[in-house]
C-alpha positions as a Markdown table, in Angstrom:
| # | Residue | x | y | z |
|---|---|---|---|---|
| 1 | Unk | 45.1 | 69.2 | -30.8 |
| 2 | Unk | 45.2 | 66.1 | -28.3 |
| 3 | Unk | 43.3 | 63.3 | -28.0 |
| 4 | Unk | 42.1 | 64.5 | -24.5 |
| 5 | Unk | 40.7 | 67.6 | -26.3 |
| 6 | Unk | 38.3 | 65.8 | -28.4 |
| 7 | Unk | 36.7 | 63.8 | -25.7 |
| 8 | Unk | 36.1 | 67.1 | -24.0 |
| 9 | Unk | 32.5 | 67.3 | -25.8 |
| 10 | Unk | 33.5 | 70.6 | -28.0 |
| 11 | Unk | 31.3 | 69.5 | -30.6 |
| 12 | Unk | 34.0 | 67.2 | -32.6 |
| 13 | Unk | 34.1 | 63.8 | -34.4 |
| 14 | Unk | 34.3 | 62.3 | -30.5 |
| 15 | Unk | 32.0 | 64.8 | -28.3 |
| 16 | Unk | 28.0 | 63.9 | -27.0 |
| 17 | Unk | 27.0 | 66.2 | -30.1 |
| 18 | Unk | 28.8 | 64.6 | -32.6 |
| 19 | Unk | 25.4 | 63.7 | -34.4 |
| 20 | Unk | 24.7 | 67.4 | -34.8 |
| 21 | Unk | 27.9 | 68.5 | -36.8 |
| 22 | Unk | 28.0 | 69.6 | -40.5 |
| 23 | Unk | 29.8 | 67.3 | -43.2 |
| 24 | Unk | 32.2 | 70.0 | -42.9 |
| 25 | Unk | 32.9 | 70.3 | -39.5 |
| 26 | Unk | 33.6 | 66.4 | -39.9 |
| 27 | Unk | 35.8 | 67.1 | -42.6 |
| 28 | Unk | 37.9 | 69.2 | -40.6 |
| 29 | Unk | 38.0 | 67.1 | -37.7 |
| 30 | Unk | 39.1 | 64.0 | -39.7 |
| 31 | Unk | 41.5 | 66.1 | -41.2 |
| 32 | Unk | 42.4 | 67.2 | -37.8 |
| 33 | Unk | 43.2 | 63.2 | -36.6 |
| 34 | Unk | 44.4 | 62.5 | -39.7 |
| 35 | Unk | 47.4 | 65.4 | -39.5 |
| 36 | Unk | 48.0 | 64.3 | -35.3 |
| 37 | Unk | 48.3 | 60.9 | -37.0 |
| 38 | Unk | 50.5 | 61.6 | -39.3 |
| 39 | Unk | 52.6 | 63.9 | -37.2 |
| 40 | Unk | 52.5 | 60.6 | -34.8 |
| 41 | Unk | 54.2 | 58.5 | -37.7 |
| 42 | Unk | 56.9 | 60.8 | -38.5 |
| 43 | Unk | 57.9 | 60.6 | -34.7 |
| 44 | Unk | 57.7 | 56.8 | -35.1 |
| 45 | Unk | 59.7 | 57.4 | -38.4 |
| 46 | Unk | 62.5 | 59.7 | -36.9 |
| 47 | Unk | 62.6 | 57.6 | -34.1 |
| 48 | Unk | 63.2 | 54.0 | -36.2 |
| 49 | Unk | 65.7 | 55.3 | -38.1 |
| 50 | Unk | 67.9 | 56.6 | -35.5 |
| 51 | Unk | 67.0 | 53.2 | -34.4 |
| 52 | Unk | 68.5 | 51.7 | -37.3 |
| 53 | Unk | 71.8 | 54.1 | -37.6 |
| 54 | Unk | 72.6 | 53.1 | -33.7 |
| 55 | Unk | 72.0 | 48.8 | -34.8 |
| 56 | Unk | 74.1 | 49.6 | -38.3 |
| 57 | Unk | 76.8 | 51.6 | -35.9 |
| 58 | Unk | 76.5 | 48.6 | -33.1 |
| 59 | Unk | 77.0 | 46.0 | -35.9 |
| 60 | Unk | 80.0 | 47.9 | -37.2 |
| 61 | Unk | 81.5 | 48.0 | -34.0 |
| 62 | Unk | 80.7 | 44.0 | -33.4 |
| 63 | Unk | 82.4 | 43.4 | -37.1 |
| 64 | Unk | 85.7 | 45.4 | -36.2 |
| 65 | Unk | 85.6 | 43.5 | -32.7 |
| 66 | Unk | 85.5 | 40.3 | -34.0 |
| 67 | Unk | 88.4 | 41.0 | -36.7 |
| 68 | Unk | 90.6 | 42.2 | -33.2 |
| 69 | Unk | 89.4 | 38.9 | -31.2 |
| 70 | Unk | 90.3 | 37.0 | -34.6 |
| 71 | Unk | 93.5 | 38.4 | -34.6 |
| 72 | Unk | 94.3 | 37.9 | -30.7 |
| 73 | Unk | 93.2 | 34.3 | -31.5 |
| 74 | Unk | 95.8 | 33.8 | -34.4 |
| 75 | Unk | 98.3 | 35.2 | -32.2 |
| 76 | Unk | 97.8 | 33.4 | -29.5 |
| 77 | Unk | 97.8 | 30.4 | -31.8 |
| 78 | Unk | 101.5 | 31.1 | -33.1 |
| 79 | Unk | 103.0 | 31.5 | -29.9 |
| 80 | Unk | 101.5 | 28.5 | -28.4 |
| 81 | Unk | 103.1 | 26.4 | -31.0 |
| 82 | Unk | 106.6 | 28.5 | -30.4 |
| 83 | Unk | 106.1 | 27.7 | -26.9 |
| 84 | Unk | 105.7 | 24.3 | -27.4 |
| 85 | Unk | 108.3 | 24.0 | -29.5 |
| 86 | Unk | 110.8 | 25.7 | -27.7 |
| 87 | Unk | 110.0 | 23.8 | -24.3 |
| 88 | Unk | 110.9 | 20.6 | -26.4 |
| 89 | Unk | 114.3 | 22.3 | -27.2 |
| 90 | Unk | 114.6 | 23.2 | -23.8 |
| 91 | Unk | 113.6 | 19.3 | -22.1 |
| 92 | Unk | 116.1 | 18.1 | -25.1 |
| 93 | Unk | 119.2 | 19.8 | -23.3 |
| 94 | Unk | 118.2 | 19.1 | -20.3 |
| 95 | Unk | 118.4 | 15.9 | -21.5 |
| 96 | Unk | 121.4 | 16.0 | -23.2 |
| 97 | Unk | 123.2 | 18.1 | -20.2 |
| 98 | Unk | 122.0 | 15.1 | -18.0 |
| 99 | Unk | 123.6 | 12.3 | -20.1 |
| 100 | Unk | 127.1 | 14.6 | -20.7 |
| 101 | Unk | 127.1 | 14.6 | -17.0 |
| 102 | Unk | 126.6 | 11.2 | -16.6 |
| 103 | Unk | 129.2 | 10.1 | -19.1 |
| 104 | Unk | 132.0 | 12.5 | -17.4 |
| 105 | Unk | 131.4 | 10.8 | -14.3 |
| 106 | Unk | 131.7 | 7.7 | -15.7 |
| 107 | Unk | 134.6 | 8.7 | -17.5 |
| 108 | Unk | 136.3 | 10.0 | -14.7 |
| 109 | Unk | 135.6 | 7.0 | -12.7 |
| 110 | Unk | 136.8 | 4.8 | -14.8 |
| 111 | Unk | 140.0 | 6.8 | -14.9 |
| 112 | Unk | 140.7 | 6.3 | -11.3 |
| 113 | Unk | 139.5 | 3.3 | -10.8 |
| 114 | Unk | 142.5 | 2.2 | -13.6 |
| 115 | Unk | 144.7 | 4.4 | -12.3 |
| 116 | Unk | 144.5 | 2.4 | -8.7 |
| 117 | Unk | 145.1 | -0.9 | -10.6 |
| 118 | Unk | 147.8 | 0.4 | -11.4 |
| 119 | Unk | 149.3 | 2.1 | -8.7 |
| 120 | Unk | 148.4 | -0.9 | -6.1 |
């Protein structure tokens, strides 16, 4: 039974002659709303506990996705610091090429200019 049926004036709990109905008859339509309500809570019950399987599933899956982004993180930490320290290794060549460079030339300056004393 539906709430629609009871308004249709069948002689129920809800219809114009509810003052004429037996104690049993309101018996049975109490009993009547009380199983449509109850059949009403065990939809609401079904329906909140999938409810809270799909949020317990959701908030597994945010857990485990946090662990990956925590790892990514830690990662990414570690070869930011290699990076940085190899790029000081790198600008320390350079600037050791740079000054090898410079003292060859110098080297090889001074060389010629000596051997021009010596030659003029």
């Amino acid at each position: 039974m539906n709430y629609s049926d009871w308004d249709s004036g069948g002689g129920d709990l809800f219809g114009p002659n509810r003052g004429t109905l037996s104690v049993d008859e309101l018996r049975n339509d109490q009993e009547r709303v009380i199983e449509e309500q109850d059949r009403g809570l065990d939809a609401i019950s079904q329906s909140l506990a999938r409810t809270k399987r799909m949020a317990t599933a959701i908030g597994d899956e945010v857990d485990d996705q946090n662990d990956l982004i925590e790892d990514i993180k830690d990662k990414t930490e570690t070869v930011h610091s290699k990076f940085h320290k190899e790029n000081r290794h790198v600008n320390l060549v350079l600037e050791k090429s740079n000054t090898t460079v410079l003292w060859v030339i110098i080297i090889v300056l001074f060389i010629t200019i000596l051997l021009l004393f010596i030659i003029f």
